[in-house]
Every structure is written in structure tokens, then in C-alpha cells.
mmCIF file as Biopython writes it, N, C-alpha, C and O atoms, coordinates in Angstrom:
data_model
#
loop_
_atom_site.group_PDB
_atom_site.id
_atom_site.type_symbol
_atom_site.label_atom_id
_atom_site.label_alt_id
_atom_site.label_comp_id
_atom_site.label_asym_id
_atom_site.label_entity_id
_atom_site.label_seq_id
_atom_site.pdbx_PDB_ins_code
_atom_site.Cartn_x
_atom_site.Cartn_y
_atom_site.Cartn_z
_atom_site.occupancy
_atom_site.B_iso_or_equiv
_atom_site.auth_seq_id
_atom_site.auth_asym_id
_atom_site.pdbx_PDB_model_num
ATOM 1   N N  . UNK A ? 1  ? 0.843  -1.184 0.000  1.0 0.0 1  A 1 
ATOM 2   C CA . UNK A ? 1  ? 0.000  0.000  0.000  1.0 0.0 1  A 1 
ATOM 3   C C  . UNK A ? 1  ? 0.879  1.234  0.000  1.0 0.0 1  A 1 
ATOM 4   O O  . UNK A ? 1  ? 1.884  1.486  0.665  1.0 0.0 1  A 1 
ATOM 5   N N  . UNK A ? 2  ? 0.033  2.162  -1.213 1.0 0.0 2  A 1 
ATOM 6   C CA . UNK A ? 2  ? 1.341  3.421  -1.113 1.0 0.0 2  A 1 
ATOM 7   C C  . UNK A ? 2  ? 0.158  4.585  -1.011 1.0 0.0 2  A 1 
ATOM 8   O O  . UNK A ? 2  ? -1.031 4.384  -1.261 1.0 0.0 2  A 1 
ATOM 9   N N  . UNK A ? 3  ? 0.759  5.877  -0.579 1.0 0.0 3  A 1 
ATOM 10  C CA . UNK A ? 3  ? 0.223  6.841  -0.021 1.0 0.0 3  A 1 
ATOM 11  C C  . UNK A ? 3  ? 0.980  8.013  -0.580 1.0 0.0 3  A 1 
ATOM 12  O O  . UNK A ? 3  ? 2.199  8.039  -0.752 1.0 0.0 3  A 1 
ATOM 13  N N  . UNK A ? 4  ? -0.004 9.134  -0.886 1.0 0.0 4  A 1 
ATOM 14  C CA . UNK A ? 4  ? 1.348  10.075 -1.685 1.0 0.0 4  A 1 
ATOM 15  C C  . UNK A ? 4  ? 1.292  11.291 -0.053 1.0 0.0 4  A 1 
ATOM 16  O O  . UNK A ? 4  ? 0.501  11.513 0.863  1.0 0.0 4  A 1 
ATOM 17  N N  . UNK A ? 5  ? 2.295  11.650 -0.378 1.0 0.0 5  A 1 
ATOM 18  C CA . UNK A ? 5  ? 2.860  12.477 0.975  1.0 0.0 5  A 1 
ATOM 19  C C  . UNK A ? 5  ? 2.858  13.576 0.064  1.0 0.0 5  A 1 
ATOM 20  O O  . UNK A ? 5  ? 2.963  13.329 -1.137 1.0 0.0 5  A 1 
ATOM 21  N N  . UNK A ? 6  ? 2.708  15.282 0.639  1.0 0.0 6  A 1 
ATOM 22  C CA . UNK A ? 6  ? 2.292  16.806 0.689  1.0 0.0 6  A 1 
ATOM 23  C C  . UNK A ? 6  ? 2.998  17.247 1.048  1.0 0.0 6  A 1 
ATOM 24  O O  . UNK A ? 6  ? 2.763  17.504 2.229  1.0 0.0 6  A 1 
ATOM 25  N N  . UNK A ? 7  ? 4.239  17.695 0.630  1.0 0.0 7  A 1 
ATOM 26  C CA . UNK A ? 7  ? 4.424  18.892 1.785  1.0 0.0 7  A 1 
ATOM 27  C C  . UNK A ? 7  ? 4.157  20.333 1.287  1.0 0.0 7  A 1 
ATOM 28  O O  . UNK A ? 7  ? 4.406  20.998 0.282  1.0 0.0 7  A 1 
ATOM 29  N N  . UNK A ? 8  ? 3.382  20.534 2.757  1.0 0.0 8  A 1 
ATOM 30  C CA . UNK A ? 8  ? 3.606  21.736 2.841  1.0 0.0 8  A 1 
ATOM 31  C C  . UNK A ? 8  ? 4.547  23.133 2.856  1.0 0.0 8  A 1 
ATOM 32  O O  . UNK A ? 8  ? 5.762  23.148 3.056  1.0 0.0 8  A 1 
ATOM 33  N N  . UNK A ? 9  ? 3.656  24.355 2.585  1.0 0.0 9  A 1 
ATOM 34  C CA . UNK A ? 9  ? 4.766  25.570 2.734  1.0 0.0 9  A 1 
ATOM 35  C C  . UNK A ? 9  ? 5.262  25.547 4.064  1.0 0.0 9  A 1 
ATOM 36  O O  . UNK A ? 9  ? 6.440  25.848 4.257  1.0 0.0 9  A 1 
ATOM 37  N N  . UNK A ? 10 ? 4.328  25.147 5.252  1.0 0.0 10 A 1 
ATOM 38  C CA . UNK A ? 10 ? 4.958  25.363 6.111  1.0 0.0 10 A 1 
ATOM 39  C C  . UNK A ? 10 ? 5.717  24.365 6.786  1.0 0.0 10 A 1 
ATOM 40  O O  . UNK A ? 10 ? 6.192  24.682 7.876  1.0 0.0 10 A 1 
ATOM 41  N N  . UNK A ? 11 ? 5.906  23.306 6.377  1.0 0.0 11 A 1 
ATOM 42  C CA . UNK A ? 11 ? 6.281  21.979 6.062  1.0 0.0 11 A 1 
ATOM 43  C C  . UNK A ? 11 ? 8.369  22.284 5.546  1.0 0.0 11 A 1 
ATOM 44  O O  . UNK A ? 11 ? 9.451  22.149 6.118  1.0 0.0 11 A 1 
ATOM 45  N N  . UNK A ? 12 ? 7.920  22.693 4.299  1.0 0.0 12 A 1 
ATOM 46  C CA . UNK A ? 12 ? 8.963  23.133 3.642  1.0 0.0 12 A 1 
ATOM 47  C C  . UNK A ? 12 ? 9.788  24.043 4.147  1.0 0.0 12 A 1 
ATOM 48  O O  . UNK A ? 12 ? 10.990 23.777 4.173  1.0 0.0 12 A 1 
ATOM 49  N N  . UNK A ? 13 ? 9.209  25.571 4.760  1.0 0.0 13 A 1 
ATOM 50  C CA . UNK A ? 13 ? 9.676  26.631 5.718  1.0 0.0 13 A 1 
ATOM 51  C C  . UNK A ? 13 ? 10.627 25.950 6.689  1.0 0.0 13 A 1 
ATOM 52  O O  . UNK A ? 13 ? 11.854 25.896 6.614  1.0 0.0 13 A 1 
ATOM 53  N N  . UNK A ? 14 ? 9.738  25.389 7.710  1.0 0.0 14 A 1 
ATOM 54  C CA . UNK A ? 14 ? 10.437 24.149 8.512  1.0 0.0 14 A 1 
ATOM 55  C C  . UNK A ? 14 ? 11.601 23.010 8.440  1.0 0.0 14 A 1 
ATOM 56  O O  . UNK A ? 14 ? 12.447 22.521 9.189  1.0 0.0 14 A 1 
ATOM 57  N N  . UNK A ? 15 ? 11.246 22.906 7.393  1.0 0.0 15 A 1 
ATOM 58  C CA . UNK A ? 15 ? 13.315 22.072 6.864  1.0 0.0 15 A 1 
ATOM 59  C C  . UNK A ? 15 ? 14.105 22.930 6.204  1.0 0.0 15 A 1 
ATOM 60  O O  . UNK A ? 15 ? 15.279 22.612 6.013  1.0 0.0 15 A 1 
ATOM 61  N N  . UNK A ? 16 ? 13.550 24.307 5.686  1.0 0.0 16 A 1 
ATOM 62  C CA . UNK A ? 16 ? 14.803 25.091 5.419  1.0 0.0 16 A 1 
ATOM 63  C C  . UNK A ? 16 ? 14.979 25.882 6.860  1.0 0.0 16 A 1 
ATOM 64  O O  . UNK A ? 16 ? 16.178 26.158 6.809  1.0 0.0 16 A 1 
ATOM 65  N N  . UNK A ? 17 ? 14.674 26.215 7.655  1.0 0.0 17 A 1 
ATOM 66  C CA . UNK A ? 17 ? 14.950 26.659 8.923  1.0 0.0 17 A 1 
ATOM 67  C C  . UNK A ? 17 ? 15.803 25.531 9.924  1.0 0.0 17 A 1 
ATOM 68  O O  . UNK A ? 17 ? 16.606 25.863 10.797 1.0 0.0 17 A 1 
ATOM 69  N N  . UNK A ? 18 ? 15.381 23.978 9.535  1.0 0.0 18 A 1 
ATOM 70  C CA . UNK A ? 18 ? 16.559 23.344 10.130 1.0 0.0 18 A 1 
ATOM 71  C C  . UNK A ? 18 ? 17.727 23.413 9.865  1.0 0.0 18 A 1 
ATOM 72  O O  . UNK A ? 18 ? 18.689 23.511 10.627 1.0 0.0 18 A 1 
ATOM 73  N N  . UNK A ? 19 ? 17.666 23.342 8.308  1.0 0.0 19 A 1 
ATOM 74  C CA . UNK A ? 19 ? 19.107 23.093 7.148  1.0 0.0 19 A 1 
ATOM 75  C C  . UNK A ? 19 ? 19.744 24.684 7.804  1.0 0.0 19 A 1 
ATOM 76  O O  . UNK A ? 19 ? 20.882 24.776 8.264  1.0 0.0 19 A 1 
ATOM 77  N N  . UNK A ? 20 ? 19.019 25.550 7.750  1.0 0.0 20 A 1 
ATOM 78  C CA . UNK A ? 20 ? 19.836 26.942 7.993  1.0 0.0 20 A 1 
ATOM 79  C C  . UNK A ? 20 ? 20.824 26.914 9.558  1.0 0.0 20 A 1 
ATOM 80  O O  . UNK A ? 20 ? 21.952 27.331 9.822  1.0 0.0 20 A 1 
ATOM 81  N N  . UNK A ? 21 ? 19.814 26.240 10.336 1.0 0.0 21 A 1 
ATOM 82  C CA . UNK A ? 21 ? 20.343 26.369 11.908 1.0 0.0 21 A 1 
ATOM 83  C C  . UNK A ? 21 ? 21.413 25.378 12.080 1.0 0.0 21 A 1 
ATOM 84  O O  . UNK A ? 21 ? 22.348 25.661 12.828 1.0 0.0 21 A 1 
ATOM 85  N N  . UNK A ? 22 ? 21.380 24.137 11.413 1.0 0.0 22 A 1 
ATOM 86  C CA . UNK A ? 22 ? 22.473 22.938 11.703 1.0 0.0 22 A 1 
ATOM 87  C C  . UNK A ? 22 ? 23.499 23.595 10.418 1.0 0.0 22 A 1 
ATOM 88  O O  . UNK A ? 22 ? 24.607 23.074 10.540 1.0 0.0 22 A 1 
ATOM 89  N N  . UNK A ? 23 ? 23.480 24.237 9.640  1.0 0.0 23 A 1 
ATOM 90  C CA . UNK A ? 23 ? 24.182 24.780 8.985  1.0 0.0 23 A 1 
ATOM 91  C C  . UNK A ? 23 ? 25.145 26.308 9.630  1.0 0.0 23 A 1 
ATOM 92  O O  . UNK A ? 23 ? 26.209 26.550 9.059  1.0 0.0 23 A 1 
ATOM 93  N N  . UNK A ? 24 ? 24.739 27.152 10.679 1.0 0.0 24 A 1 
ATOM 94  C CA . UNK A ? 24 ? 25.258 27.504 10.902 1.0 0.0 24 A 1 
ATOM 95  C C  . UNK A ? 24 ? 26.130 27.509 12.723 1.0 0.0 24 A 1 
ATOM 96  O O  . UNK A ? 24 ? 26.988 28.270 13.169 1.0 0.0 24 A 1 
ATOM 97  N N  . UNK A ? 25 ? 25.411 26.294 13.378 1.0 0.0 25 A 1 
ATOM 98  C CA . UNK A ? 25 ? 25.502 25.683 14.488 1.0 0.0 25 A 1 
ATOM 99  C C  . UNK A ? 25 ? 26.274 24.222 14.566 1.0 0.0 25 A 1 
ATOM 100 O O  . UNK A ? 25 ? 26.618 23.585 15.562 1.0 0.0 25 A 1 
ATOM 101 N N  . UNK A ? 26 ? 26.398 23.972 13.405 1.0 0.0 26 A 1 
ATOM 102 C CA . UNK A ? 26 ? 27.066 22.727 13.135 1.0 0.0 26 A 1 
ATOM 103 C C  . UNK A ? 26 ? 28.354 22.780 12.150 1.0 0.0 26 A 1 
ATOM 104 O O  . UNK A ? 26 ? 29.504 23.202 12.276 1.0 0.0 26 A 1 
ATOM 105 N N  . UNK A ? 27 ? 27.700 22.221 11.223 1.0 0.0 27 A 1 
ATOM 106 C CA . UNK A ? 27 ? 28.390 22.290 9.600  1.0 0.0 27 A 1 
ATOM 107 C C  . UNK A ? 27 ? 27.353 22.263 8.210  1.0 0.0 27 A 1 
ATOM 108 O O  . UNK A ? 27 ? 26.202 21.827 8.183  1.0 0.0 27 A 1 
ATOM 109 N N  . UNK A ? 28 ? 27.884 22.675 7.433  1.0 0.0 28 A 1 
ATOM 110 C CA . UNK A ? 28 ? 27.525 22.535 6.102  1.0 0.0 28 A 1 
ATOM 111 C C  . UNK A ? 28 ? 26.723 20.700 6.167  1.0 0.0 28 A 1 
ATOM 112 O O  . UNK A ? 28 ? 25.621 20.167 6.301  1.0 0.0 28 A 1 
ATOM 113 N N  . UNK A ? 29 ? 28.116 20.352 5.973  1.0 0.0 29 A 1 
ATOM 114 C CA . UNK A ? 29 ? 27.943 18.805 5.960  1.0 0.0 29 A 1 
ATOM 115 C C  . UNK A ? 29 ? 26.665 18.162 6.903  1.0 0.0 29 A 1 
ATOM 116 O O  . UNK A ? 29 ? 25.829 17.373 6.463  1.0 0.0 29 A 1 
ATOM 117 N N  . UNK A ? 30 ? 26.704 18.601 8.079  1.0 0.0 30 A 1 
ATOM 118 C CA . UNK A ? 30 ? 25.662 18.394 8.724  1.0 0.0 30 A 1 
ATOM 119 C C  . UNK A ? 30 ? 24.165 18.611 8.750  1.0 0.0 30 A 1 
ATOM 120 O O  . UNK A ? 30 ? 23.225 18.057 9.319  1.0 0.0 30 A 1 
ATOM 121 N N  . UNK A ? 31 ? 24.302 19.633 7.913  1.0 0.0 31 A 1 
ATOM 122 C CA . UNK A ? 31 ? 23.055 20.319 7.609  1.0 0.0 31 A 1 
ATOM 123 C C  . UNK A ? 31 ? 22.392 19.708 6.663  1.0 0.0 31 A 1 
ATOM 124 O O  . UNK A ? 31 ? 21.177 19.514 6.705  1.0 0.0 31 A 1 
ATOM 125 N N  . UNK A ? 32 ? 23.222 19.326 5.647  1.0 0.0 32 A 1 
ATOM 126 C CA . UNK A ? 32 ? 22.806 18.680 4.434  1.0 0.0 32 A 1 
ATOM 127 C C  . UNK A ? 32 ? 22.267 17.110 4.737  1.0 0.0 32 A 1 
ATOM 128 O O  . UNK A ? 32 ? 21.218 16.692 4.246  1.0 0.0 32 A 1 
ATOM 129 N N  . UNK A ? 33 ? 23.058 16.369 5.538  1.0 0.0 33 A 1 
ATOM 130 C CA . UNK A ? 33 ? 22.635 15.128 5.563  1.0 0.0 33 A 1 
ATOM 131 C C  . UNK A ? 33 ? 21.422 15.263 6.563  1.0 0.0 33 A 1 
ATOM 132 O O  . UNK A ? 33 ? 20.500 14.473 6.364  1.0 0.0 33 A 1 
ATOM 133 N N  . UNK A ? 34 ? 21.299 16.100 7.550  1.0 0.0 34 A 1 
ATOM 134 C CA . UNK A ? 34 ? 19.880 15.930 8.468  1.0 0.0 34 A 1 
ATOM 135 C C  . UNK A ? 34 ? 18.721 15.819 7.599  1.0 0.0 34 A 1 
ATOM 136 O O  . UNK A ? 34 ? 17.815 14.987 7.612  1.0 0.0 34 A 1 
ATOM 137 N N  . UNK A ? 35 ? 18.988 17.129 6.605  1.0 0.0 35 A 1 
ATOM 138 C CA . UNK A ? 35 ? 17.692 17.211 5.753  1.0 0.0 35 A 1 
ATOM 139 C C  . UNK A ? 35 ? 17.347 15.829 4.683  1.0 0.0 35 A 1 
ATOM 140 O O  . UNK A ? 35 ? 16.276 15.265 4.455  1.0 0.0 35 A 1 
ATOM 141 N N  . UNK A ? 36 ? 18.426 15.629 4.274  1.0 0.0 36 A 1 
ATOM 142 C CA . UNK A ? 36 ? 18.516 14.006 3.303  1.0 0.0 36 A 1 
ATOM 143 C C  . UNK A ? 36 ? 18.326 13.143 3.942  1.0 0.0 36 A 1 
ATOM 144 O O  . UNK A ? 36 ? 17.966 12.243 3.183  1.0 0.0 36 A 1 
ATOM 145 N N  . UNK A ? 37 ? 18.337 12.624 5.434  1.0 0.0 37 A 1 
ATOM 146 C CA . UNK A ? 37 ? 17.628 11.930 6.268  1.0 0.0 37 A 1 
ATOM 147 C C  . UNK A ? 37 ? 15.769 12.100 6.236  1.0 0.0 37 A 1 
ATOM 148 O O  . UNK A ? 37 ? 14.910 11.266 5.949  1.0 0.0 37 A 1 
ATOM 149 N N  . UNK A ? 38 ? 15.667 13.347 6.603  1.0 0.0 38 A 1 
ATOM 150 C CA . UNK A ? 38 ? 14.497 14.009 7.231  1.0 0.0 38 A 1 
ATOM 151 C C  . UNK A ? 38 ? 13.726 13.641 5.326  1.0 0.0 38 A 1 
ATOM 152 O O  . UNK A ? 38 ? 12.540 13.310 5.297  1.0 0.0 38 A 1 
ATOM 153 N N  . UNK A ? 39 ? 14.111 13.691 4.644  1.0 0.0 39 A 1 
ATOM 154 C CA . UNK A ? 39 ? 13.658 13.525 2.895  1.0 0.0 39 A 1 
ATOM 155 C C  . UNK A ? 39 ? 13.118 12.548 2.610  1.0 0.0 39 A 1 
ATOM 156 O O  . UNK A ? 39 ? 12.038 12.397 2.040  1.0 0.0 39 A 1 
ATOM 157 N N  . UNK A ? 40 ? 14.255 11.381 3.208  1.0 0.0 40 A 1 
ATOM 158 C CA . UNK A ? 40 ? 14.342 10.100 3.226  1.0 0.0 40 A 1 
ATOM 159 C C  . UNK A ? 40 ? 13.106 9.704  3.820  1.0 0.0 40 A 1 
ATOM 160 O O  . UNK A ? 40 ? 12.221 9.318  3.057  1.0 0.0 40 A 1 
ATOM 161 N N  . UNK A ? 41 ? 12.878 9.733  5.124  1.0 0.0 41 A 1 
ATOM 162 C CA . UNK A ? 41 ? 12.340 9.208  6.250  1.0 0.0 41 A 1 
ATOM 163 C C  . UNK A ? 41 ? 10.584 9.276  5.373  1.0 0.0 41 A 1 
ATOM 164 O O  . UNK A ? 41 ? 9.707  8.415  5.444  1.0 0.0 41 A 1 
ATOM 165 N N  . UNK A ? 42 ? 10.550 10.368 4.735  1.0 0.0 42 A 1 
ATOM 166 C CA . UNK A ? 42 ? 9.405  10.600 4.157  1.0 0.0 42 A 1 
ATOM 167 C C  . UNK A ? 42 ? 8.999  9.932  3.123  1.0 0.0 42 A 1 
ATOM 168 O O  . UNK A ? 42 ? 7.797  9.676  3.062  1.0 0.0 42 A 1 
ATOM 169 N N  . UNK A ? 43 ? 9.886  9.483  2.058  1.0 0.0 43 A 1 
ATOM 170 C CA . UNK A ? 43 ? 9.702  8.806  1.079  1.0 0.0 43 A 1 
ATOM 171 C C  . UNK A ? 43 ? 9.395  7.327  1.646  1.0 0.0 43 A 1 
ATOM 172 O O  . UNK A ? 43 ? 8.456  6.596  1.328  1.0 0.0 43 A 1 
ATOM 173 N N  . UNK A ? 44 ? 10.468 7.068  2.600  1.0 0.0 44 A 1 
ATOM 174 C CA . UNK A ? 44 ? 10.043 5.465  3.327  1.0 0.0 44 A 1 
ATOM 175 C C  . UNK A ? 44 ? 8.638  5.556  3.860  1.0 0.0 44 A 1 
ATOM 176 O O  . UNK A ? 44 ? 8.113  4.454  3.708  1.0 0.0 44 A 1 
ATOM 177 N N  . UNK A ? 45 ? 7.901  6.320  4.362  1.0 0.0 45 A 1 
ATOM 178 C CA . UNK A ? 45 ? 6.815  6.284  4.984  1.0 0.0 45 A 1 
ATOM 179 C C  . UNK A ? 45 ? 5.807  6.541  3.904  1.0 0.0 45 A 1 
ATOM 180 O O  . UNK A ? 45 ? 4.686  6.111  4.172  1.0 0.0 45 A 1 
ATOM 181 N N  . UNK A ? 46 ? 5.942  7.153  2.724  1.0 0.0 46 A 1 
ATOM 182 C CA . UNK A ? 46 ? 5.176  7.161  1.503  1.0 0.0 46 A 1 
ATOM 183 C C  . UNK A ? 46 ? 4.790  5.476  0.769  1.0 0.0 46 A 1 
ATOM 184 O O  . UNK A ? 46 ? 3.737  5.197  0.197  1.0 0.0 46 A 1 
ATOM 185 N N  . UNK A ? 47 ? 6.216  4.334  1.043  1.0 0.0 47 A 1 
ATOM 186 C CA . UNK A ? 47 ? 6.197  3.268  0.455  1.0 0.0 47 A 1 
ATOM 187 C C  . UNK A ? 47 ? 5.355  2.536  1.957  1.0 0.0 47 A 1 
ATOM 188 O O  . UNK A ? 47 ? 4.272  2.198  1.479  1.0 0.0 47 A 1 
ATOM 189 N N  . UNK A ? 48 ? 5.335  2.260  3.021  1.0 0.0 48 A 1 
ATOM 190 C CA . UNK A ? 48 ? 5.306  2.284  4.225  1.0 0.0 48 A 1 
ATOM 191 C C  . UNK A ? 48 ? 4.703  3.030  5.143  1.0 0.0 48 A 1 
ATOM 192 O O  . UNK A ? 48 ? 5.112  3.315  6.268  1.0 0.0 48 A 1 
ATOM 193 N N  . UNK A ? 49 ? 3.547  3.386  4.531  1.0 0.0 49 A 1 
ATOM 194 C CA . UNK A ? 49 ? 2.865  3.782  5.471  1.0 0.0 49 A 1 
ATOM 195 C C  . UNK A ? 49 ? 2.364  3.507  7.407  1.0 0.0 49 A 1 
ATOM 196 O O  . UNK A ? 49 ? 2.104  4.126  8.439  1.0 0.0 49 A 1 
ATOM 197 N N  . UNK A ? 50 ? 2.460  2.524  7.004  1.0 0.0 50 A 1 
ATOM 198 C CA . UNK A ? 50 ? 2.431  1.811  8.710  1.0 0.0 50 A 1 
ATOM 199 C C  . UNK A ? 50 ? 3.435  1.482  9.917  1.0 0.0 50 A 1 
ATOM 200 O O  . UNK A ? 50 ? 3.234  1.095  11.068 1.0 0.0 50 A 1 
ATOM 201 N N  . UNK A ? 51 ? 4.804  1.845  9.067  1.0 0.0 51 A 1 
ATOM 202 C CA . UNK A ? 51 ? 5.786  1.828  9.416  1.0 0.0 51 A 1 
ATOM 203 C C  . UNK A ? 51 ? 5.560  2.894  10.866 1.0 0.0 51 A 1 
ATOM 204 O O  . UNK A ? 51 ? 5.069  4.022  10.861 1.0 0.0 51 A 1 
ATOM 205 N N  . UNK A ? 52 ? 6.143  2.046  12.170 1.0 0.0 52 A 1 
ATOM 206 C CA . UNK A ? 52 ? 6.282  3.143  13.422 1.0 0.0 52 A 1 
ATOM 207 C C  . UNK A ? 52 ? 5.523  3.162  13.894 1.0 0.0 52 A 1 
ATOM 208 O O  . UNK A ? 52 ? 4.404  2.997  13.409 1.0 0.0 52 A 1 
ATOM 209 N N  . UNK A ? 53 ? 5.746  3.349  14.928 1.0 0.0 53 A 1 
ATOM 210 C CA . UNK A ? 53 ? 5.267  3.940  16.503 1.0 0.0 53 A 1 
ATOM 211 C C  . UNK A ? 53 ? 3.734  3.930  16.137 1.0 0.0 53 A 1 
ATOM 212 O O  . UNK A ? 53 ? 3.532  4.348  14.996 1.0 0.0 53 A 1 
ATOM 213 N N  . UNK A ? 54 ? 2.314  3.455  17.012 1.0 0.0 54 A 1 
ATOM 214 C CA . UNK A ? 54 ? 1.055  3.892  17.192 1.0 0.0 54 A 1 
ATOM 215 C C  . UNK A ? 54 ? 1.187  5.027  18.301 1.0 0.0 54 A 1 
ATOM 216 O O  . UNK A ? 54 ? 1.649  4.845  19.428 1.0 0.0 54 A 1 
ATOM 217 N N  . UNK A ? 55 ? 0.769  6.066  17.860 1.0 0.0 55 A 1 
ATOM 218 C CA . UNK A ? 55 ? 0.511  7.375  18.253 1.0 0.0 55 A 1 
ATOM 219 C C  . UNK A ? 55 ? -1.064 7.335  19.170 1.0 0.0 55 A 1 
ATOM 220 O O  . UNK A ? 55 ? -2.163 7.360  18.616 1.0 0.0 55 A 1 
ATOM 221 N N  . UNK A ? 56 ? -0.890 7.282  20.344 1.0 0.0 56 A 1 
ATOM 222 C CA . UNK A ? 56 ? -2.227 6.651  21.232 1.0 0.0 56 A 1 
ATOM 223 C C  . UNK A ? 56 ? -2.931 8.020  21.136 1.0 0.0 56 A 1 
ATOM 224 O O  . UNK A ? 56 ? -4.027 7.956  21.692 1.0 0.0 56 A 1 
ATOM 225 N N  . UNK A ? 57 ? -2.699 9.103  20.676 1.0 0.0 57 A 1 
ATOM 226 C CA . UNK A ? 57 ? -3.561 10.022 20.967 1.0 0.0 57 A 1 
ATOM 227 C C  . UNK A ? 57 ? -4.585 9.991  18.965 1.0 0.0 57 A 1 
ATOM 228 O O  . UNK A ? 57 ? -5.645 10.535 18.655 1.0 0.0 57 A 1 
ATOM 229 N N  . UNK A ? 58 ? -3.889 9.361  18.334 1.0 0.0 58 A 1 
ATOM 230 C CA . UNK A ? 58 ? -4.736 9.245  17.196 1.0 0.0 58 A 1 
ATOM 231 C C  . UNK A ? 58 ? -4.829 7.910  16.883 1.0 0.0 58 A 1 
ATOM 232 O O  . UNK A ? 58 ? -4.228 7.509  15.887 1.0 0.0 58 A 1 
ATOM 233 N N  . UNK A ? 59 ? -5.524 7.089  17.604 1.0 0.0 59 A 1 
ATOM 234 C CA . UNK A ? 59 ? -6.047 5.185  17.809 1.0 0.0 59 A 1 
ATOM 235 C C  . UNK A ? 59 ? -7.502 5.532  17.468 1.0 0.0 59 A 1 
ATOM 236 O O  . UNK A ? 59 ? -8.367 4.657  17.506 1.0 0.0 59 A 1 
ATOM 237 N N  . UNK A ? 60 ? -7.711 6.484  17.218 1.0 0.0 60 A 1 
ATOM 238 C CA . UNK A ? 60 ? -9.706 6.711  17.177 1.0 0.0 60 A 1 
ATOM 239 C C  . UNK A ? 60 ? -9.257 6.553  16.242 1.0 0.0 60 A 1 
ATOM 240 O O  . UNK A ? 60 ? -9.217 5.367  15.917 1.0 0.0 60 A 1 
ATOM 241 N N  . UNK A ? 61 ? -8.558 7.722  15.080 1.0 0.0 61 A 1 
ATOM 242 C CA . UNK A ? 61 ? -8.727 8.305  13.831 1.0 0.0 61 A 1 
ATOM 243 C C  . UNK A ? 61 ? -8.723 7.278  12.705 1.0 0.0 61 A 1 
ATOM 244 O O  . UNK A ? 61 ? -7.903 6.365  12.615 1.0 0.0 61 A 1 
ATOM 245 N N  . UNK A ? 62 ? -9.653 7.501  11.912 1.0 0.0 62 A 1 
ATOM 246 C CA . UNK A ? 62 ? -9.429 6.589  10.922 1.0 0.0 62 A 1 
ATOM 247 C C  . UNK A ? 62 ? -8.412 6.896  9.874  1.0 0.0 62 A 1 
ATOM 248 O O  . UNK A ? 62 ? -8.182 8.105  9.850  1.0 0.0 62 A 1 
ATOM 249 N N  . UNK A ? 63 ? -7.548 6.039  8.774  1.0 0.0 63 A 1 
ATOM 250 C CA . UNK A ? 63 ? -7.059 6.142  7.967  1.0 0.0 63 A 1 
ATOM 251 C C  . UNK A ? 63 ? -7.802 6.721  6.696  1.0 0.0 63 A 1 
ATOM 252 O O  . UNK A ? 63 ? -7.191 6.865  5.637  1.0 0.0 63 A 1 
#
């Protein structure tokens, strides 16, 4: 089962505000791979939806 994933502007805002902060609190290098993680993690959960943790505060919600 596949699921298409959105991101949002404010979605998007939000990983360039990480990339900016581990970029200037870290490294370059660092900055870059958090976000290529954080990219990643999304595409796996696009193929994988069910993948992880049940979130007990959304066990009502339907899919």
C-alpha cells in the first residue's frame, strides 16, 4: 500500500529553517545530511505507510 505524501509551505519553511540552523551551528555537511535523512524518512513512509510507533492520541482516527 502506497500513499502520496504533501508537503507543505509550512512543512517546507520548517526544513529550510533546520538546514539553515544545523548549517550555521554545526556544519555545512551536517546540515545537508539531516535534511537528506528528514527527505528520506518521508519517502520510506510514503512506500510504508504503517511503518512506526502507534501514536495513542490518534487510535480513534481513521485512515
Amino acid at each position: 500500500m502506497e500513499i502520496k505524501v504533501f508537503w507543505t509551505q509550512t512543512a517546507l519553511n520548517d526544513l529550510e529553517d533546520i538546514f539553515e540552523y544545523y548549517k550555521m551551528n554545526a556544519s555545512l555537511k551536517v546540515a545537508r545530511k539531516l535534511v537528506k535523512e528528514i527527505v528520506k524518512a518521508t519517502i520510506l513512509m510514503q512506500h510504508s505507510p504503517r511503518i512506526g510507533k502507534i501514536e495513542e492520541l490518534l487510535t480513534e482516527r481513521k485512515i
